[in-house]
C-alpha positions, 0 to 999 in steps of 0.5 A: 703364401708362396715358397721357392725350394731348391735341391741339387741331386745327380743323374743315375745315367747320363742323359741324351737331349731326347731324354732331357727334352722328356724330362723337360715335357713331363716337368712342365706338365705336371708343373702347369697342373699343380701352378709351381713354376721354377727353372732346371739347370743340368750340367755335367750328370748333375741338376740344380733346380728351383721350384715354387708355389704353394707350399703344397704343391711345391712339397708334393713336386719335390716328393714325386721328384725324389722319388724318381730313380732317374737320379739320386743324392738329392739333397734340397738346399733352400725352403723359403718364404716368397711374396711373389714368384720369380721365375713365373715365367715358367711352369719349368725352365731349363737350361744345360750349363756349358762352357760359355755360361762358366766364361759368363759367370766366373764367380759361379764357375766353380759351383758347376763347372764339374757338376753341381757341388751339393757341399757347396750349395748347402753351406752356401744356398744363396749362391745357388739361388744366384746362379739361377737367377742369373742364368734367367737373366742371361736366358732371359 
């Protein structure tokens, strides 16, 4: 059984691209080790991320991730059941959300366009989980 989980939290500082290419390495790292793979967007001090795999692994990386006092108001929007992997691919995508993925995506525009709106996520955590995958299918 495989799950995808996905949560929106806010950075405590805001983050240089040396510090999210860390992020980034460590991410993929610990990923890899435990078999989740998933995608991490970033914009405006915000992060919207999709993990899956196992139900083990994917609730022990989301555990180690909300305790890292590198952001706070995390707030997990989607646990759900998965036949296969979707973002497989990566053990941990990223991409930082400007201005031409906000032209790109005019629908989704509103959900990051500021930062990622956890009230809109959680009452709506499929549109999260649209906004990932269409930017894997622009990364893609």
């Amino acid at each position: 059984m495989l799950i995808q989980l996905i949560y929106s939290s806010t950075a405590s500082a805001a983050f240089s691209a040396e510090e999210l290419t860390a992020i980034l390495q460590q991410s993929v790292s610990n990923n890899q080790a435990n078999a989740v793979t998933g995608l991490l967007l970033y914009t405006h001090g915000s992060f919207l991320q999709l993990l899956e795999g196992s139900p083990a692994a994917v609730d022990a990386t989301y555990a180690r991730i909300a305790r890292d006092p590198r952001h706070h108001s995390i707030e997990p929007h989607l646990r759900t059941p998965i036949h296969q992997r979707e973002f497989s691919q990566w053990h941990m995508g990223f991409h930082q959300l400007e201005a031409a993925d906000a032209r790109a995506l005019p629908q989704f525009a509103p959900v990051f366009e500021q930062g990622f709106d956890p009230h809109r996520l959680t009452a709506c955590p499929d549109e999260g989980l649209a906004i990932l995958r269409a930017i894997a299918g622009l990364d893609s």
